[in-house]
N, C-alpha and C positions, 0 to 999 in steps of 0.2 A: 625762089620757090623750092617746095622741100618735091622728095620724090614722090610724095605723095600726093602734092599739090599737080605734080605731072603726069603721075598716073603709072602704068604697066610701063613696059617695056616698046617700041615702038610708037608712044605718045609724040608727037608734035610741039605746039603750043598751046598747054591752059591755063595762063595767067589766070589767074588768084580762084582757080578751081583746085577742090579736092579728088582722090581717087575716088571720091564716092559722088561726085558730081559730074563725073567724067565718063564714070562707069566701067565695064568692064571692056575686054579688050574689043578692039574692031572699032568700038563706036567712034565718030570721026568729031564734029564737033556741036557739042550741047552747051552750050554756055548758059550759067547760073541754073543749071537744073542737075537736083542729086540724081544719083543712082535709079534711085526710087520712082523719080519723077520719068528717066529714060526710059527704065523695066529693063527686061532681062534683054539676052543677044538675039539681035538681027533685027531690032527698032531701031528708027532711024531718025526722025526727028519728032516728037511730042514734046512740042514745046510748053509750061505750065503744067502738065500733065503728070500726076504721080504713076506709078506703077501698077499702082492699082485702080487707075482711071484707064491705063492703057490694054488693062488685062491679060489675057497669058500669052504664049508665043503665037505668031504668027496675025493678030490683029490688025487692020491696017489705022485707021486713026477713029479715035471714036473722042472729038474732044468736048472735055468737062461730063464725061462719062466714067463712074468707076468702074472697078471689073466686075463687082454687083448689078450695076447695071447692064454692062454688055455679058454678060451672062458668061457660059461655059463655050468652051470652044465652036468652031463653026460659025460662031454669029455673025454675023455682018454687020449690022449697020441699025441698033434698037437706039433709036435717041429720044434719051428721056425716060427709061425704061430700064428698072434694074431689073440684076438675074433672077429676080423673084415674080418679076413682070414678067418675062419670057417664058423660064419653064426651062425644062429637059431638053435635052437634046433636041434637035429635028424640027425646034419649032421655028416659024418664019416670022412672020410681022402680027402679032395680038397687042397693038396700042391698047396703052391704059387699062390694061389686065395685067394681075401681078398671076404666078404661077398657081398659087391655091385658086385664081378664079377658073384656069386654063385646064387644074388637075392634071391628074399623069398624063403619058405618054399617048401618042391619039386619039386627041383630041381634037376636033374640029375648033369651032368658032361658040365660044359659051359668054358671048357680052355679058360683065355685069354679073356675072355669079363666080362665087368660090366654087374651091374645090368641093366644099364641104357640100354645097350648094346641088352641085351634078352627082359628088359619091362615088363610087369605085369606078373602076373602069368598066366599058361596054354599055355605061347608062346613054341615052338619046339626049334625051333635051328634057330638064326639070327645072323648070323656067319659076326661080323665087321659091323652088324649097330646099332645106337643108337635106344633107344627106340621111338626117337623123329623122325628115319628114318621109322619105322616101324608104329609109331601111336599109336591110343588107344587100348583099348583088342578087342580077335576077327578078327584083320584084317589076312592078308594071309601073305603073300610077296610080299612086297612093295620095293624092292632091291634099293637102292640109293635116296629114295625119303623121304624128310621130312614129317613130322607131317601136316605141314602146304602145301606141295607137293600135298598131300594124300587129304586135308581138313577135313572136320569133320567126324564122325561115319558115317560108313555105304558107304562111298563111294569104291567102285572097283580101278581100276586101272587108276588113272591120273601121266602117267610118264612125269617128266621134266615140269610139271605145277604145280606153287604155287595154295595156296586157293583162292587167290584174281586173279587166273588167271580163277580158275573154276566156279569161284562167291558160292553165297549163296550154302546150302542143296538143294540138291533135280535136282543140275543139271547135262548135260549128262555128253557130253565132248568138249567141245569150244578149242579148242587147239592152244598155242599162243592168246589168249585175256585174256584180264585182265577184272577183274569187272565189272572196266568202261565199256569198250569196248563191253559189252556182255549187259550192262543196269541192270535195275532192273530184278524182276524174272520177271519170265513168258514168256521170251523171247526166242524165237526159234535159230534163226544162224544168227550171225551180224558177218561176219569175218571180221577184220581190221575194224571195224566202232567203236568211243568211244561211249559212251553214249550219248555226246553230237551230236554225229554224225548220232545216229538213232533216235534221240529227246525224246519223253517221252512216257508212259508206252502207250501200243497197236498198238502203227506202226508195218506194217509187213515189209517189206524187199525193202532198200531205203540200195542198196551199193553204194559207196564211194561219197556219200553226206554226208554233213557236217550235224549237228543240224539244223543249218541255214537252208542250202538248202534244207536238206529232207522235203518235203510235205508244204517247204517253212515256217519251222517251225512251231509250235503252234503260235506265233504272226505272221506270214503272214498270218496263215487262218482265225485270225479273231476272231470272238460271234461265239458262236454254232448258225447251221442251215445253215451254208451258202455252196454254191453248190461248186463252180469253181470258183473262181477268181484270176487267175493268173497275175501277175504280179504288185499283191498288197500290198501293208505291213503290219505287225501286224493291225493297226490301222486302214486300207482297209475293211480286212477281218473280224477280228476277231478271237472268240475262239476257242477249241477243235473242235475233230470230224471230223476232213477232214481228206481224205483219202491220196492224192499222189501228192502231188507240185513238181514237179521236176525241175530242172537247175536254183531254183530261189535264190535268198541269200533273207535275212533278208530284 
């Protein structure tokens, strides 16, 4: 046997083992198991067992478990169950949940759903929707409704309307319009009218006219200043500031 077949210093007998099946010093006797299989100091016997089934220090026997599945330190006893099953620290027994079902840190008991699922921390119970159904943190229940359903922070309850249906922050509920449809901000209730339909920012309420036809658009009214002039074109009238051209196109 070569010195390495015996190992460190203070070895015994390890016929026809290497230093690296022998492992480091202390370990007393592992036969046919490397290093690896042993794990680091102060394991004792994990027989079969690589090092990475035995996991980090202080483990007691977790066998035909990797250290992916016995998780990060603390764990006791997850069989069957990788570190992705368990989660972070602190957690105890979530069979058959992997970690995105368990999500961060304090977490109760979320059978059956991801991380994704429940969403940042402090959320209760959102039982089959994603996070992306439910939004940013804080919001309530929002049952069936995406992120984008929902639109940004702070909004209540827009069911069955995307963000581009509700436009920008800050609006109520325009329901069935889109962006377009609703204009820039500031705008009160354009139903079925696009943008182009209600024309540009401070018209008040010109339904189912076009851009064109409403207020005979900014180019039928002209240069600022001018009163009435119906039935004249951009280039008639002039610019902003008029109030109500109606039935005219462009």
């Amino acid at each position: 046997m070569s010195r390495w077949q015996r190992g460190e210093e203070h070895y015994g007998c390890f016929v026809g083992m290497s230093r690296w099946q022998r492992g480091e010093e202390h370990y007393g006797c592992f036969v046919g198991m490397s290093r690896w299989q042993r794990g680091e100091e102060h394991y004792r016997c994990f027989v079969g067992m690589s090092r990475w089934q035995r996991g980090e220090e202080h483990y007691g026997c977790f066998v035909g478990m990797s250290r992916w599945q016995r998780g990060e330190e603390h764990y006791r006893c997850f069989v069957g169950m990788s570190h992705w099953q368990r989660g972070e620290e602190h957690y105890r027994c979530f069979v058959g949940m992997s970690r995105w079902q368990r999500g961060e840190e304090h977490y109760g008991c979320f059978v059956g759903m991801s991380r994704w699922q429940r969403g940042e921390e402090h959320y209760g119970c959102f039982v089959g929707m994603s996070r992306w159904q439910r939004g940013e943190e804080h919001y309530g229940c929002t049952v069936g409704m995406s992120r984008w359903q929902r639109g940004e922070e702070h909004y209540g309850c827009f069911v069955g309307m995307s963000r581009w249906q509700r436009g920008e922050e800050h609006y109520g509920c325009f329901v069935g319009m889109s962006r377009w449809q609703r204009g820039e901000e500031h705008y009160g209730c354009f139903v079925g009218m696009s943008r182009w339909q209600r024309g540009e920012e401070h018209y008040g309420c010109t339904v189912g006219m076009s851009h064109w036809q409403v207020g005979m658009s900014r180019w039928q009214r002209g240069e600022e200043h001018y009163g009435c002039t119906v039935g004249m074109s951009h280039w008639q009238r002039g610019e902003e500031h008029y109030g109500c051209f109606v039935g005219m196109s462009r």
